[in-house]
Steps between C-alpha positions, in 0.01 A plus 500: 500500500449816233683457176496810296187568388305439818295184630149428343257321709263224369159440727282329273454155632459330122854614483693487819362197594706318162627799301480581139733493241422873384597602839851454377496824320496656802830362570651517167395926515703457800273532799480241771138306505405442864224242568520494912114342540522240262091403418388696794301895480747738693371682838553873530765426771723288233447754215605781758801241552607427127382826263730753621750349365362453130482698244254329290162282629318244269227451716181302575190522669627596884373830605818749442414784783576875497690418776727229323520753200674759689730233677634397176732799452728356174140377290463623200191263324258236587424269229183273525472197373154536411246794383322584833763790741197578758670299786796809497495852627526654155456867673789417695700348239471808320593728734795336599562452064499088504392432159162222501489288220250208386491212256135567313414225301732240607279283690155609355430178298607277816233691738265505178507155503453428844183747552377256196542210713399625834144577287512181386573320848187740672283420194583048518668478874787306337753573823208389709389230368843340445561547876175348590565196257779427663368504878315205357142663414346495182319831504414714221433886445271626272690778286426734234660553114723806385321495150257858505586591839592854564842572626550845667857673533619720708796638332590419202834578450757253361326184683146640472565480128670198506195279700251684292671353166472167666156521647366647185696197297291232791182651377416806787407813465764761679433874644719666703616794647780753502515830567766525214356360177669319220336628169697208312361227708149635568475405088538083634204328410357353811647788755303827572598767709215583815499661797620401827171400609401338190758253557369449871129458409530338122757207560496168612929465534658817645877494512696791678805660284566812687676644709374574874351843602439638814193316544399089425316542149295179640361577827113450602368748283673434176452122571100556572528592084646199414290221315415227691759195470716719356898364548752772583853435395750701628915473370580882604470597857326393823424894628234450181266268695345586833549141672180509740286707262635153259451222758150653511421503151629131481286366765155694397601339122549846368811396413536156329877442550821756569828397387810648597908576405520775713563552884576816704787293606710185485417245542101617613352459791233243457191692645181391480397640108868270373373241686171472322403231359444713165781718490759345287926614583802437315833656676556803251515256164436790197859598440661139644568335149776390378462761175384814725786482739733472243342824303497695864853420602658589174286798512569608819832460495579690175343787701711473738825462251374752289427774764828459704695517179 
């Protein structure tokens, strides 16, 4: 039941699956938190079921539809808990004057930090060598050292920066790529700024920190550039990567390993470039510490506080 400031609704499964203590705030500003999924991604059909009836949204990664926009008659602001807002209809949500609102920054170092180890898991097969220890085979992969190695970006926003800092600290050389350029940072010792194909042809790590267009930025073309043995790392979004044009690359040795923290939805489908022996997943890990959720959720919900009044 509505108090008197309207129900919020609370989708992202990090926090309706146990809560969060800065969800309280919510309560204390005097709006009722509703968590009706706890750890489970909403369908359109429940959202069309539970949003009319909230004013605000702090919302995850579930597609939020044009169609569940203008359902949701009494919403006045969505409120991400995280930077990326490309799985809502922002046209629609400003036609119908919903205020959209991220949390940039909160959960860079977290995905920083797991692009560093995905490199490091394609580069020494740590994940698959543990599993293969322990199906009772001693069987080793030959891998290959960090120290020189070229690491492209693609993107380098707040966690570009952040994994070139830690690269550059391991002993790589980082380039990357962004079609808005940081004069500040393009002064780091170690990090030059190149063009887009640059980073395809020139690198021997290329991890993905963009956001999608309306076409996969690797698809057989841009993949034929690539060096060979090349690992691809993507932590952004899995429209980026053409999956057979991938698979392809993998099995002609193109591509040395692809690793993973993104899926066009969730859980993935396991088709036949996830289930490749080379292609490393983890089940959307960059923003899931303890420190990043805790920096989103406050973050998120201040928006929410502080645009509601």
């Amino acid at each position: 039941m509505e108090n008197s400031r309207g129900n919020v609704l609370v989708t992202p499964r990090s926090l309706s699956k146990e809560g969060h203590p800065a969800l309280r705030k919510l309560e204390q500003s005097g709006f009722t938190v509703l968590m009706p999924w706890p750890g489970k991604q909403p369908s359109e059909e429940q959202l069309l079921e539970v949003l009319p009836h909230c004013v605000g949204y702090l919302a995850g990664v579930e597609p939020i539809s044009r169609k569940v926009l203008e359902a949701a008659k009494r919403l006045k602001i969505i409120s991400r808990n995280g930077v990326g807002i490309d799985n809502i209809d922002l046209e629609a949500a400003k036609r119908l004057a919903i205020a959209v609102e991220g949390t940039p920054g909160a959960n860079s170092q977290g995905v920083a930090e797991l692009a560093l180890g995905l490199m490091f898991d394609s580069l020494r097969s740590i994940a698959l060598s543990n599993a293969v220890l322990k199906s009772g085979q001693w069987t080793r992969k030959l891998g290959s050292e960090v120290q020189g190695k070229t690491l492209g970006l693609v993107g380098c926003g707040n966690i570009g920066q952040r994994f070139a800092k830690m690269a550059i600290g391991i002993g790589m050389r980082v380039i990357g790529y962004d079609l808005y350029r940081n004069e500040g940072f393009s002064k780091l010792e170690g990090f030059g700024y190149v063009d887009l194909d640059s980073v395809l042809t020139d690198s021997d790590i290329i991890s993905l920190h963009c956001p999608p267009g309306d076409a996969p930025l690797l698809d057989t073309r841009t993949l034929a550039m690539v060096t060979p043995g090349v690992v691809v790392v993507n932590t952004a979004r899995d429209s980026l990567v053409d999956h057979g044009a991938m698979l392809e690359a993998l099995e002609r040795g193109q591509v040395l390993a692809y690793a993973t923290d993104a899926f066009a939805k969730e859980p993935p489908e396991i088709d036949a470039l996830f289930n490749h022996e080379c292609v490393i997943l983890t089940p959307h890990l960059g923003g899931f510490t303890k420190e990043s959720v805790e920096r989103a959720t406050v973050a998120a919900v201040d928006n929410i506080v502080q645009y509601l009044g």
